[in-house]
Every structure is written in C-alpha cells, then in structure tokens.
C-alpha positions, 0 to 999 in steps of 0.5 A: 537497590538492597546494596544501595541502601546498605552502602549508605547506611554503612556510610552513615553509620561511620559518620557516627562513630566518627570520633570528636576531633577537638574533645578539648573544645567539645568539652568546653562547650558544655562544660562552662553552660552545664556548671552554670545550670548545676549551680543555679539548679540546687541553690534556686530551690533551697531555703535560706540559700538566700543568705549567699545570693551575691556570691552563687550570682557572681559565680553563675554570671562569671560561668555564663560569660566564659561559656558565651565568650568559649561557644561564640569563639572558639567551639562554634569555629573549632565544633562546626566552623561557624563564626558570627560577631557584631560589628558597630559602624562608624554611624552607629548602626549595627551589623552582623557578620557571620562566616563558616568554612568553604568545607567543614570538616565537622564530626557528626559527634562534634555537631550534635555537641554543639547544636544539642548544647546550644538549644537545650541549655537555653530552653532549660533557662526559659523553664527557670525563668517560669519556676521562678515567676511561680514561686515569686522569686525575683532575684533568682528570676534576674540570674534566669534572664541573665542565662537566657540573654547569654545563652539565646544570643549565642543561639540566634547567632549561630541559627543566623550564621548557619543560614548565612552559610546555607544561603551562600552555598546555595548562591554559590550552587546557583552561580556555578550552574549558570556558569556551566550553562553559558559555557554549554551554550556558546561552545555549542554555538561554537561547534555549530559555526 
C-alpha cells in the first residue's frame, strides 16, 4: 500500500515539474492581460491622470483585444488544446463551436498558466469595476467593463469548451462500454450454440 502511494506521488510530482512545452505561448498569454492590468492599476488611481484618458484607454483596449485574440487562438489550442468560436447561421441564429484534442498533451505548468490567467484577471477586472462605482469614476468604469467583457468571454468560452470536451469523452466512454457488452454478449451467445 506504502509503495502504492509512493509511486503515485512520484508520478504526480514529475507531472509538476514538468517543464512548459510552448513558453512562447505561456508567455503570451499572460503577457498581454498582465500589461493591460499594469496599465489600468497606476493610472485609475492618480489624480490628474485624467488629462491622458484617451490615450491610456486606447492603450489598455488595444492590450486587451491582442490578449482576446492570443488566449481565444492560440494559448487556448497550444496551452490546453481547447479551441471555441462563434459562428452565425445563414438565419442569424448563433452558434458556439468548441473543440479540444482527442489526447491532450497539456503540461500540468502549462494548465495552471492557462486556467489561473483566465479566472484571476477577470475577477480582478470585476474589482476595478467596484473601486471605480466607489469613487464615482465613470470613465475608468467604462475601461473595467471593457476588460471585464473581453477577459469574461474568453472565460466562458473555454468553461463551456472544456465541459463540451468532458461531456464527449464521457459520451465516448459510454459508447465504448456498450460496445464491449454487446460484443460480450453475442460471443457468448456464440460460444453457447
């Protein structure tokens, strides 16, 4: 039992310190969020910061839509092999499309990146908006909403694309399971005539 629970901690313990695969990606995936919460941080509580608004917005956008486009495209296949987009029918109805690898080869480094980058920046987003409500800042209030909707639709895109994944390896398991049954069953039924 003692070995048991040595080998699966050994095991788990090089999952850890496996090293990131794509530290490129890794990178960019925080890279462009982080910038745009640096940005925001210094300059939302400044006085007379006001003067520059347009061009610290233009900036935090412009990071915040890189950091969308990076995470939605590219981390989110290359950190965790998880890929959802949007696609509008001809009728104009909506409809999510979400895919993740048959086997992903994820790093346990590269999935907390990934999923700890996706819920903190959102959440922190969330806390600017309050600090900005308190102090009756309006125009910093619109940059949060901003970083809120770009950050948030990434996450929900991925929560969604990962239990699409869950749901279809379980479908799959499910299928798999009846498939060995019936084989059982008629080669027995087989082996009794």
């Amino acid at each position: 039992m003692m070995e048991d629970t040595d080998e699966f901690t050994s095991r788990l313990d090089g999952e850890r310190r496996a090293r990131i695969k794509h530290p490129l990606a890794a990178f960019f995936h925080l890279f462009f969020r982080v910038s745009a919460l640096l940005v925001y941080c210094p300059v939302s509580f400044i006085p007379g910061v006001s003067s520059h608004f347009i061009e610290l917005f233009l900036t935090i956008v412009l990071l915040l839509a890189m950091d969308f486009w990076t995470v939605k495209n590219i981390s989110g296949r290359l950190l965790v092999g998880l890929r959802w987009w949007n696609k509008v029918e001809e009728d104009g109805t909506s409809k999510w499309i979400f895919e993740s690898k048959k086997k992903s080869s994820a790093s346990y480094p590269e999935s907390v990146i990934f999923w700890g980058g996706l819920f903190i920046c959102p959440v922190l987003w969330i806390f600017y908006i309050f600090t900005s409500l308190i102090k009756f800042n309006v125009q910093w209030m619109i940059v949060t909403i901003v970083g809120v909707a770009l950050t948030g639709a990434n996450l929900i895109g991925y929560v969604q694309c990962r239990r699409d994944a869950g749901a279809k390896i379980s479908s799959m398991a499910g299928q798999f399971i009846g498939k060995q049954v019936l084989k059982q069953t008629f080669s027995s039924q087989e082996n009794n005539n």
